[in-house]
C-alpha positions in Angstrom: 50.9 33.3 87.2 54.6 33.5 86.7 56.4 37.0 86.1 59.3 39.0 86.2 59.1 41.1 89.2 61.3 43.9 91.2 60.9 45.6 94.5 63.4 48.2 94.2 65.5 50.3 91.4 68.6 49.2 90.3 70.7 46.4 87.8 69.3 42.7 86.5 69.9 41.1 89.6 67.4 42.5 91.4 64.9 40.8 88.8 63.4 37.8 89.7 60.7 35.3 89.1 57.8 34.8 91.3 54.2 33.7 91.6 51.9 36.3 91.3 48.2 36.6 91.5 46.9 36.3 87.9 45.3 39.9 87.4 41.5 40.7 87.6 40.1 42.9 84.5 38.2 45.8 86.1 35.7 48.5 84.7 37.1 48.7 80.7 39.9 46.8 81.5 41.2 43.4 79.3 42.4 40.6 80.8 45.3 39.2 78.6 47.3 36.0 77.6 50.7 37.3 76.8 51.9 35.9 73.5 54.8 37.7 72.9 56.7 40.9 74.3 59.5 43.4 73.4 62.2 44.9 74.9 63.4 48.2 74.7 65.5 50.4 76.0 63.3 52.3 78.1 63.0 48.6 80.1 66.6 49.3 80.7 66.1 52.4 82.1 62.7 51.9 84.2 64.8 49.2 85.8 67.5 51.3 87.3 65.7 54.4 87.4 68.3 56.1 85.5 68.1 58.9 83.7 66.6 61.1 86.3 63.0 61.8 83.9 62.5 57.9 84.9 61.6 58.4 88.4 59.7 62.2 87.5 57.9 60.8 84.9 55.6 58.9 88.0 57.3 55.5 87.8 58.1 56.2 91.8 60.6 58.7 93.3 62.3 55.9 96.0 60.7 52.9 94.9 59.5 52.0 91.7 55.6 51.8 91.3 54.9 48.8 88.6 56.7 45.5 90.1 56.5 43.9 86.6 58.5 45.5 83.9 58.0 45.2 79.8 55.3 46.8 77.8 55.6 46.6 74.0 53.0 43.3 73.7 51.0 40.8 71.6 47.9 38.5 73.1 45.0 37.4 73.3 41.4 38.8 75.0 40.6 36.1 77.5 38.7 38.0 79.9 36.9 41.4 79.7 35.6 43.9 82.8 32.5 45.6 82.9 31.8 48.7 80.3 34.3 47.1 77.5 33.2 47.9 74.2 36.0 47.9 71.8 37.4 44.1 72.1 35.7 40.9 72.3 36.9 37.4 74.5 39.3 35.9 71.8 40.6 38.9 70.2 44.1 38.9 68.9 45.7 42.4 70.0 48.9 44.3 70.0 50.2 47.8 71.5 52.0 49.0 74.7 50.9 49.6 78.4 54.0 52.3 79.2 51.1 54.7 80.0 49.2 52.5 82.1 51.1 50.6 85.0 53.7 48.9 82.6 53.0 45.0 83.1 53.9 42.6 80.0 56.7 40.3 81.4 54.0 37.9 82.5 52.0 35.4 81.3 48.7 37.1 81.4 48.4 40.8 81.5 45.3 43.9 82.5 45.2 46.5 80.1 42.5 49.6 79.9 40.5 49.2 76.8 41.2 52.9 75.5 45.1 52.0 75.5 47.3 52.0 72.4 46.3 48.9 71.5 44.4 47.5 68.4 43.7 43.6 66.8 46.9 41.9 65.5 45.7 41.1 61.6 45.8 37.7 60.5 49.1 37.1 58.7 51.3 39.4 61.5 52.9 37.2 64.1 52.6 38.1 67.8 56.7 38.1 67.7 56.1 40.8 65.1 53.5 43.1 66.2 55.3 43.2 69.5 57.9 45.0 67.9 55.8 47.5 66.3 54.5 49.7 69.4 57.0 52.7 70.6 60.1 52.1 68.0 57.5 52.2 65.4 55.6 54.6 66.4 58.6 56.4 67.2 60.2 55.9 63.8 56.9 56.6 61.9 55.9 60.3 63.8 59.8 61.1 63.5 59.8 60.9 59.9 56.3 62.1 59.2 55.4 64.9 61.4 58.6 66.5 61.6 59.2 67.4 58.0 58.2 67.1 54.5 60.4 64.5 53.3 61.1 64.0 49.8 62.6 61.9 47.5 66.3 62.4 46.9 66.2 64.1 50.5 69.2 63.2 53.3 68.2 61.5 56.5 71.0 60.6 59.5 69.7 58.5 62.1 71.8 58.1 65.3 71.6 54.5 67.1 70.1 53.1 63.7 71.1 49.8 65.2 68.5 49.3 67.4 64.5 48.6 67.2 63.5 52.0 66.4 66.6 53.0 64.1 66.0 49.6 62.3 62.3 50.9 61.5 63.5 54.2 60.8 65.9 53.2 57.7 63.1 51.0 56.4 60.6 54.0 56.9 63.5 56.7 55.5 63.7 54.6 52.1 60.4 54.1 51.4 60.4 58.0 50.9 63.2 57.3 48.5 66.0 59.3 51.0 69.2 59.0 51.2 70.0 57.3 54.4 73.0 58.1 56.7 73.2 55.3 59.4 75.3 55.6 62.5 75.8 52.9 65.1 78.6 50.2 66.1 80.6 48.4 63.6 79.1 44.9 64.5 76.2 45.8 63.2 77.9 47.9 59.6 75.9 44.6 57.2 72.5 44.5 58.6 72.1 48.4 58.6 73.4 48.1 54.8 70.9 45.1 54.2 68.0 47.4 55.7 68.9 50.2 53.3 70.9 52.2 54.5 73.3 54.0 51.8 76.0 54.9 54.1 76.7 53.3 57.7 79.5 56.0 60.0 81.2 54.6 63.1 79.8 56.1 66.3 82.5 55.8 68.2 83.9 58.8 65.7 83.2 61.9 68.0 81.7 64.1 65.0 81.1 61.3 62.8 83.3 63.1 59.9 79.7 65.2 59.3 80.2 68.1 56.5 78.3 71.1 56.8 74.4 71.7 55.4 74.3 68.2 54.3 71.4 66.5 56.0 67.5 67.9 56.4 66.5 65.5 58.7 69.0 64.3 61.7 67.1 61.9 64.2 69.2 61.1 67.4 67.8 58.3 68.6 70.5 58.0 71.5 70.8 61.6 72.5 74.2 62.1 72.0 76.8 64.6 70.6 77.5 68.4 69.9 74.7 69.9 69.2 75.8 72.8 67.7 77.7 69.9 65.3 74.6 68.3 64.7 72.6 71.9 63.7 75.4 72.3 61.7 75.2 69.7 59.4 71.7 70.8 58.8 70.7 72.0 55.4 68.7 75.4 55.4 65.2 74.2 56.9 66.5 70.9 58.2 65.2 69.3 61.4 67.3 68.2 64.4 65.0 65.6 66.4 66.4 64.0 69.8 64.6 61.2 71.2 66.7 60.4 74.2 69.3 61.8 76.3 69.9 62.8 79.7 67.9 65.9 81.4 70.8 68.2 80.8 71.2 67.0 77.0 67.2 67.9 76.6 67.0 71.0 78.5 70.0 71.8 75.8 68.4 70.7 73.1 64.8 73.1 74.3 67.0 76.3 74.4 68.9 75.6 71.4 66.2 74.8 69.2 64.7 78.3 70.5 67.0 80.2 68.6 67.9 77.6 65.8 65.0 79.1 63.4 67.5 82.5 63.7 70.1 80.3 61.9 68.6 79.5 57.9 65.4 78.0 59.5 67.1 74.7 61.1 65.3 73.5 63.6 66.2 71.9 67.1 63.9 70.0 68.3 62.8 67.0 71.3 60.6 64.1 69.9 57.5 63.9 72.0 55.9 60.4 71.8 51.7 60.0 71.1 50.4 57.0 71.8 47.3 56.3 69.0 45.6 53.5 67.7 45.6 54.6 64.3 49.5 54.7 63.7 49.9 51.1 65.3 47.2 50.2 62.6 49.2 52.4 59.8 52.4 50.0 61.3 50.7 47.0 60.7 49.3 47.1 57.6 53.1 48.4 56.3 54.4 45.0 57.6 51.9 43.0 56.6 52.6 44.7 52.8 56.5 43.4 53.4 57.3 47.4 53.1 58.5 47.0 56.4 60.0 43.9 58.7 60.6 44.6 62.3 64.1 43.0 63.1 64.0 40.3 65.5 67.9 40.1 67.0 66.9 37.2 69.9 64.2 35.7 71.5 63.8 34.8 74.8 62.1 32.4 77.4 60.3 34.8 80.0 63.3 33.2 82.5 65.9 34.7 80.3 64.5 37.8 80.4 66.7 39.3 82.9 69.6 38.4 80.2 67.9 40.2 77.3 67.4 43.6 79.5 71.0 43.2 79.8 71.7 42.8 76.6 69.6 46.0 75.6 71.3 48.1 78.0 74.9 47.4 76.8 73.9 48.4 73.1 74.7 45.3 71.5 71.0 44.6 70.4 70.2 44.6 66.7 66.9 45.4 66.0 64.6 44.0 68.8 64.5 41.2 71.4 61.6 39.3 72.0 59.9 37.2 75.1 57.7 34.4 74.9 56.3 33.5 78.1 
């Protein structure tokens, strides 16, 4: 089979095509035909193993383990391993393999049955649902399990430009907030489009931010002061990073241990669970029209050297996608 393949760390051109074995499905694994897949910024990342938490998150200390990057996916069951239960040969399926050996710049694709993966519903494109795994997730936990949001409420999301942030203001207004977007200039209409009430330059070091204005703030980029950032919190608001370097993490962990001290704001780092239920929750918003994951560019799976690229320099609105 033909996929995108790396031996070693570092920028696009070390990616190349290849012929690879097409993958065997073991015990409870799925053998897939790659329809459509994603790319996010974490692809950018994995690929140069930069920030540091790539290579200590067990993605290889020297040399990266998984050859073939991409994981955000949608495709169809066309061979199943022993002990496989939950799919069937022919199944239409969505969800992500960052947990389990990475993988989806391919044309066919082995994923463990018990991954964060679930059927595609008739009526969601494979283009669509491959946008839906991590930035939704990430949008939908941020803004439910972090705090009681209400209508009327303020919500600021940092690096609302990109696949997650786009979910997020879609998400944010469906909980009738008001919705604070911040990202580059370029993309000032389609953040507006998406619903968001006001759009702030990022390349504004504070951003203009008054005090106790916002109860949730959701960094999405990991940027900033963050003793700024607590103190545009109203009493009880919620400061959630979701990326950032070490140092701006380990920051954020000892801040946010003595933010309650300060009117109950909260510090916080996003942590990520992967579930079947939430993808389903995600797909059954999009397939109401409540929300409609942004699709900036697609991609041949040749190209797709060219579209990590593009991710990486932040100029990506909404989501790229790869057919191979």
């Amino acid at each position: 089979m033909r996929a995108l393949v790396r031996e070693v760390y570092g920028n696009p051109d070390v990616l190349r095509i290849a012929e690879v074995p097409k993958p065997c499905p073991g015990p409870g694994e799925l053998l897939v035909k790659v329809h459509a897949a994603s790319v996010a910024k974490a692809d950018w990342e994995i690929l140069r193993g930069k920030p540091v938490w790539v290579k200590l998150s067990g993605f290889g200390l020297f040399r990266p383990k998984a050859k073939i990057l991409g994981y955000n996916f949608a495709g169809r069951v066309e061979g199943v391993g022993p002990e496989v239960s939950r799919f069937n040969l022919g199944d239409e399926i969505f969800g992500d393999t960052l947990l389990h050996g990475l993988g989806a710049f391919a044309e066919w694709l082995c994923v463990p049955q018990d991954a964060a993966i679930t059927t595609r519903p008739p009526g969601l494109s494979p283009e669509a649902a491959a946008c839906l795994p991590e930035s939704g997730l990430i949008a939908l936990q941020a803004l439910r399990d972090h705090v009681d949001l209400q209508p009327g409420q303020r919500v600021l999301i940092n690096g609302a430009g990109g696949g997650t942030g786009t979910l997020a203001i879609q998400l944010a207004k469906i909980r009738g907030t008001e919705v604070t977007a911040v990202d580059h200039t370029a993309k000032f209409d389609r953040l507006r489009a998406l619903g968001a009430d006001h759009v702030l330059d990022f390349m504004h070091a504070d951003f203009n931010l008054p005090d106790d204005r916002y109860d949730l703030i959701l960094d999405i980029v990991g940027v900033g002061s963050l003793r700024r950032w607590r103190r545009s919190l109203r009493a009880g608001g919620v400061y959630l990073t979701v990326g950032g370097s070490i140092g701006y993490l380990l920051k954020t962990l000892l801040l946010g241990g003595v933010s309650r001290l300060c009117r109950g704001k909260r510090v916080r780092v996003f942590a990520l669970r992967h579930n079947v239920p939430d993808l389903v929750q995600l797909a059954d918003l999009a397939l109401r029209g409540e929300v409609t994951p942004v699709i900036d560019r697609r991609y041949t799976l040749d190209q797709t050297a060219e579209a990590i690229s593009y991710v990486g320099a932040g100029r990506s609105i909404g989501k790229l996608v790869i057919t191979p």
